[in-house]
C-alpha positions in Angstrom: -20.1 38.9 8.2 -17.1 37.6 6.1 -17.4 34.1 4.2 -14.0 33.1 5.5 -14.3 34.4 9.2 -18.0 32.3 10.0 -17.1 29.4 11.9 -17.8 25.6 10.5 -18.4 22.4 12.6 -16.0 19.4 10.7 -17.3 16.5 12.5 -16.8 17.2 16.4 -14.5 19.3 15.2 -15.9 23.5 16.0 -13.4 25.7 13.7 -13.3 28.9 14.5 -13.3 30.5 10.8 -12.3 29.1 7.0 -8.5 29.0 7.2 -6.8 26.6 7.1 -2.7 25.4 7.4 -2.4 22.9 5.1 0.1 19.9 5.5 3.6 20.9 4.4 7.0 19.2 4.8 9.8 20.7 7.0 12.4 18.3 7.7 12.7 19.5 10.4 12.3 16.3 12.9 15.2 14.1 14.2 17.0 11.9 12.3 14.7 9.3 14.0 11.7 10.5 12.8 10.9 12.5 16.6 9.8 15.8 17.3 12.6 18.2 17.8 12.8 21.8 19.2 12.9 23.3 15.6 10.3 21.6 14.8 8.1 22.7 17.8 9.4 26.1 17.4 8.2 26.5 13.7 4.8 25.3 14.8 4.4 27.6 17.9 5.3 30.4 15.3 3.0 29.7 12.6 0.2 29.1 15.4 0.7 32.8 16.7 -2.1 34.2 18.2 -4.8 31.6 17.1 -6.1 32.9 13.5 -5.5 30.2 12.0 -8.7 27.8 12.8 -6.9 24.4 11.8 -3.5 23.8 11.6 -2.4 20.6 9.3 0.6 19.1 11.2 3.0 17.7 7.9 2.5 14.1 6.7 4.3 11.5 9.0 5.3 8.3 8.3 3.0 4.7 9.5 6.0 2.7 8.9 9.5 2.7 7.9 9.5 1.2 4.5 6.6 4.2 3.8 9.5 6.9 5.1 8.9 9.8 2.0 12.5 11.5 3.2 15.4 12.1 5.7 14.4 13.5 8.8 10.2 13.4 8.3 8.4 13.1 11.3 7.4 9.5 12.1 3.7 8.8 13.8 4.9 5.1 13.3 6.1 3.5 16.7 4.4 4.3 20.7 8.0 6.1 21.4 6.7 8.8 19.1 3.6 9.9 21.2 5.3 11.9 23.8 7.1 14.4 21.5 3.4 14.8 19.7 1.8 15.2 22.8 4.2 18.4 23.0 3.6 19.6 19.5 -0.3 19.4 20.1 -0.2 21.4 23.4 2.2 23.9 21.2 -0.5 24.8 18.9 -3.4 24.0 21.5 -1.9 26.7 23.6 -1.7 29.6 21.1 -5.7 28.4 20.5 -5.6 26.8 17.1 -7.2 23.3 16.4 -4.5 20.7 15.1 -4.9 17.5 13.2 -2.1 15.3 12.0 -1.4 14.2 8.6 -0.3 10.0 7.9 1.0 8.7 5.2 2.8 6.0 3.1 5.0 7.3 0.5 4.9 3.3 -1.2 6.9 4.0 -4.5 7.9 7.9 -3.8 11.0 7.0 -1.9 14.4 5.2 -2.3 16.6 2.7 -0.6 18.7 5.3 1.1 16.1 6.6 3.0 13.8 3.3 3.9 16.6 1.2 4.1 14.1 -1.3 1.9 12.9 -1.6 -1.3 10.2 0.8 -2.2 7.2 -1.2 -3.1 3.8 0.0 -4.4 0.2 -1.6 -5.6 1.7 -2.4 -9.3 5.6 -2.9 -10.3 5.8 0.0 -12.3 7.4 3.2 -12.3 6.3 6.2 -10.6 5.7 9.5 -12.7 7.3 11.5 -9.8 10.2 9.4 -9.1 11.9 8.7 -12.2 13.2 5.3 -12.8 12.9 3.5 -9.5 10.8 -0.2 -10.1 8.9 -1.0 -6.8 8.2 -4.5 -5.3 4.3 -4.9 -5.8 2.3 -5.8 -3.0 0.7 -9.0 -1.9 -3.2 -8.9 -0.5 -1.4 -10.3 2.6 1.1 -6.7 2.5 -1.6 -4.9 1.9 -3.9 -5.5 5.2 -0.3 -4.8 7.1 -0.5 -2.0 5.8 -4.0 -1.2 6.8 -3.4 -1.9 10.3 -0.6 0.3 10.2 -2.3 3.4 9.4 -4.7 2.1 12.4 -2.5 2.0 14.7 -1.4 5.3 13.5 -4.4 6.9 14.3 -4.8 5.8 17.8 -1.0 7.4 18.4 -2.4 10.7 17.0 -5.4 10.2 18.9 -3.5 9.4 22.4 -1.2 12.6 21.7 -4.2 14.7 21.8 -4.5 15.8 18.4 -8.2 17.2 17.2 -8.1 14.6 14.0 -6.2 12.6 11.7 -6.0 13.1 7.9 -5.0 10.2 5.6 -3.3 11.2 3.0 -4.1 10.1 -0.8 -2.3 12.6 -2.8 0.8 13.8 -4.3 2.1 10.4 -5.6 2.4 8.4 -2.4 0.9 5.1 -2.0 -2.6 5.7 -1.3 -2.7 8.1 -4.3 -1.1 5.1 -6.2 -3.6 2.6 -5.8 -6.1 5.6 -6.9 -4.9 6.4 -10.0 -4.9 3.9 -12.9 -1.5 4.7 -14.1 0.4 3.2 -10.7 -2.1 1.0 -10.5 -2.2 -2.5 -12.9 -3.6 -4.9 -10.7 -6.1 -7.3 -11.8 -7.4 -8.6 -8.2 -10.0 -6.7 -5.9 -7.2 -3.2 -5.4 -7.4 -2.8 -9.1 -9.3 -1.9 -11.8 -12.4 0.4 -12.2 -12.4 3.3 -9.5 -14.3 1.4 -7.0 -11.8 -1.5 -7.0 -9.1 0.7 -7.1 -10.2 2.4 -3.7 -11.2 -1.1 -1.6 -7.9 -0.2 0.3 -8.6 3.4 0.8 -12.4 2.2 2.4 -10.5 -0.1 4.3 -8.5 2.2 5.8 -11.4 4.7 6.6 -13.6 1.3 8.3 -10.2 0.2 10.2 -9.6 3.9 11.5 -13.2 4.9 12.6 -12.9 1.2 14.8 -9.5 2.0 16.4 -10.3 5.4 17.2 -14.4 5.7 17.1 -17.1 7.7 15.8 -16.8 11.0 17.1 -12.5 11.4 16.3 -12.6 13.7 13.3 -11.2 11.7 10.2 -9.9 13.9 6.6 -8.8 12.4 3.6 -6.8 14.6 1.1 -7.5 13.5 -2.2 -5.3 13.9 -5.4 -8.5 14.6 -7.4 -6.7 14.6 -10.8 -3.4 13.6 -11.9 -3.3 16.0 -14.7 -2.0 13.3 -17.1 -3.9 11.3 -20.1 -5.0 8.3 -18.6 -4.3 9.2 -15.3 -6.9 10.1 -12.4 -9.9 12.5 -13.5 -12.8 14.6 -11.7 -15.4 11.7 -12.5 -13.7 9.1 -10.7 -12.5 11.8 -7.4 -16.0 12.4 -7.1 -17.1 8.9 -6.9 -14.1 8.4 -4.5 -14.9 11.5 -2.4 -18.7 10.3 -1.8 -17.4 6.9 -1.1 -15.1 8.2 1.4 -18.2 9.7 2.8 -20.1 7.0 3.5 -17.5 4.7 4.7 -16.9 7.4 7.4 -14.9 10.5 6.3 -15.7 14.2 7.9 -14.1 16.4 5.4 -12.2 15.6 2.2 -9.3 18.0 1.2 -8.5 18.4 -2.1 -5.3 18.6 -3.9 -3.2 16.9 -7.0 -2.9 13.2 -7.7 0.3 12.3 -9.7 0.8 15.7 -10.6 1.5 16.8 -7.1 1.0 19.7 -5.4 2.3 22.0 -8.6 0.9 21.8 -11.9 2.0 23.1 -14.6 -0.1 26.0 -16.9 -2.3 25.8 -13.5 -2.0 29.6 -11.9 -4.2 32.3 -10.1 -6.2 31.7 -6.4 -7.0 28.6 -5.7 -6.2 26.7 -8.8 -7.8 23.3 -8.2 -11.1 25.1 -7.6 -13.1 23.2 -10.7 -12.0 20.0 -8.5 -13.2 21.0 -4.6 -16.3 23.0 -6.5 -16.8 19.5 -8.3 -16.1 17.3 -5.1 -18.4 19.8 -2.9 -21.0 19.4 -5.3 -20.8 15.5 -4.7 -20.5 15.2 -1.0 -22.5 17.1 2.0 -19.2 17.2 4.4 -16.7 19.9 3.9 -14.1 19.9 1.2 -10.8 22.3 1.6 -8.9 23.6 -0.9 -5.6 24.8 -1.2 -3.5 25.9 -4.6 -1.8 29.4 -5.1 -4.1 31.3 -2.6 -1.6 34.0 -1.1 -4.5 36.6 -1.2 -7.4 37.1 2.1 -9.8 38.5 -0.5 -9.4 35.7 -2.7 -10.0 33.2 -0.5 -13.3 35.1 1.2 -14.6 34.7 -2.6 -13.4 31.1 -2.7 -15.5 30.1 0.1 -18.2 33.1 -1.0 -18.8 31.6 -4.5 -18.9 28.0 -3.1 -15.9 26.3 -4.6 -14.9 25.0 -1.0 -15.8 25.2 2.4 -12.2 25.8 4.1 -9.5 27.2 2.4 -5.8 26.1 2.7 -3.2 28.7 2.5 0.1 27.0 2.5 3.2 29.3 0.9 2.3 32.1 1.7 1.9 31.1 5.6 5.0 29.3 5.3 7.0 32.8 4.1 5.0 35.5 6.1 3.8 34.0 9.8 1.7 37.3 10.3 -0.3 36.3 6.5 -3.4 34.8 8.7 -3.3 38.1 11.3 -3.1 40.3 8.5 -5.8 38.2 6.6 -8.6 38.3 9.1 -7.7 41.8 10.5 -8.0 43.1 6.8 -11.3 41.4 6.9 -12.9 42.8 10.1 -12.0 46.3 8.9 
């Protein structure tokens, strides 16, 4: 039988085969931040027929002040849950499994969109942002913040989504406090990697006790930033089996500071080394995602053990067939 078509338990979570949607941004919610008919449209497209095992639903803001851009979707007030109730029965009908994506983008925003400040762990510029200081957090900011990706999780839960994934990638604020270039503090959220992930452990410990034991919980990790001094495989692998005994089911791997795009990184499944490094360290399922627009490349990703899931996000996004075609090609 193929690698990528033998199903996987994540959790409580019973995937049907290796491939996965990842997370990616449409703007296509209301000005508001709620779920629009676009928006449902685009996912009752991609979810076509149920290949795809897990769908990734894009990352949605806790808060306002942690609002990435115009028109993201927003998991951030109880007015929310009824149009994400919608979108889950969307996908949930055309028999995929869907988890939601949270996030605060911290530093990787501007005034114009939050109508705030942008803040972040450290008053220092962000690498993706260009020349935009943030307000640095207080301890007391901090567990505001915490409680807000809680109560995040229990919307998400209440709209009848599969899982949650918290998102620490990509520049945004989680990934901040990871990496040691955005992050200058000298209290308990700063300094060597274990200090520098207290608030992601707190997250992970305040989640699993809003929403319980058996709600399946992701973290997408920006296992390298790609930059000197930045965030490296050692410490993402310390993170990941951190993550893993605070409470995590699957870690899902992806770029730190660099983002999503690296350059000189090319070919299927470029930030294998990292999820083969990561799955190595952890016994829960790691996904990866990078350049993989190819079915047999990603049934030797998962064959040659680099990942466990594999997260195929462009080339979904152009073609909605690509997972049909994939797993048909696959059968034959």
């Amino acid at each position: 039988m193929s690698y990528l078509l033998k199903p996987l338990e994540v959790g409580t979570l019973s995937l049907s085969n290796r491939l996965v949607m990842p997370p990616m941004a449409t703007s296509k919610a209301k000005a508001d931040g709620t779920v629009s008919r676009p928006l449902l449209d685009y996912y009752k497209e991609k979810s076509e027929g149920g290949y795809i095992s897990l769908i990734i639903i894009e990352h949605s803001y806790i808060d306002l002040a942690g609002k990435a851009s115009f028109n993201q979707l927003s998991i951030s007030d109880d007015k929310d849950i009824a149009g994400l109730h919608e979108l889950a029965d969307v996908v949930h009908k055309n028999g995929c499994k869907v988890i939601m994506q949270i996030n605060h983008a911290g530093s990787l925003t501007s005034k114009e969109v939050t109508g705030t400040a942008p803040l972040g762990p450290f008053s220092i510029v962000n690498p993706r942002k260009g020349n935009i200081l943030p307000h640095a957090l207080s301890a007391k900011e901090i567990r505001y913040i915490i409680e807000d990706f809680a109560k995040a999780a229990v919307r998400v839960k209440k709209a009848g989504f599969d899982g949650v994934e918290v998102h620490s990638a990509h520049g945004y604020l989680l990934n901040q406090f990871l990496s040691p270039l955005t992050n200058k503090r000298e209290d308990e959220y700063g300094g060597d990697i274990y200090k520098r992930i207290l608030i992601h452990l707190q997250i992970i410990k305040s989640l699993r006790e809003a929403v319980g034991d058996g709600f399946p919980l992701f973290v997408r990790l920006g296992a390298s930033d790609f930059r000197t001094g930045g965030t490296n495989i050692e410490d993402s692998t310390i993170a990941a089996r951190e993550f893993e005994r605070a409470g995590a089911d699957a870690i899902d791997i992806s770029g730190g500071l660099s983002g999503y795009e690296v350059p000189g990184l090319t070919g299927q499944g470029y930030f294998a080394p990292l999820s083969e490094a990561v799955k190595k360290a952890v016994s829960i399922p790691v996904i990866l995602t990078g350049g993989i627009t190819k079915a047999d490349a990603a049934e030797k990703l998962i064959r040659d053990g680099k990942a466990d899931l594999v997260g195929v996000g462009r080339a979904m996004l152009k073609h909605s067939s690509w997972a049909k075609e994939a797993i048909l090609s696959l059968k034959d």
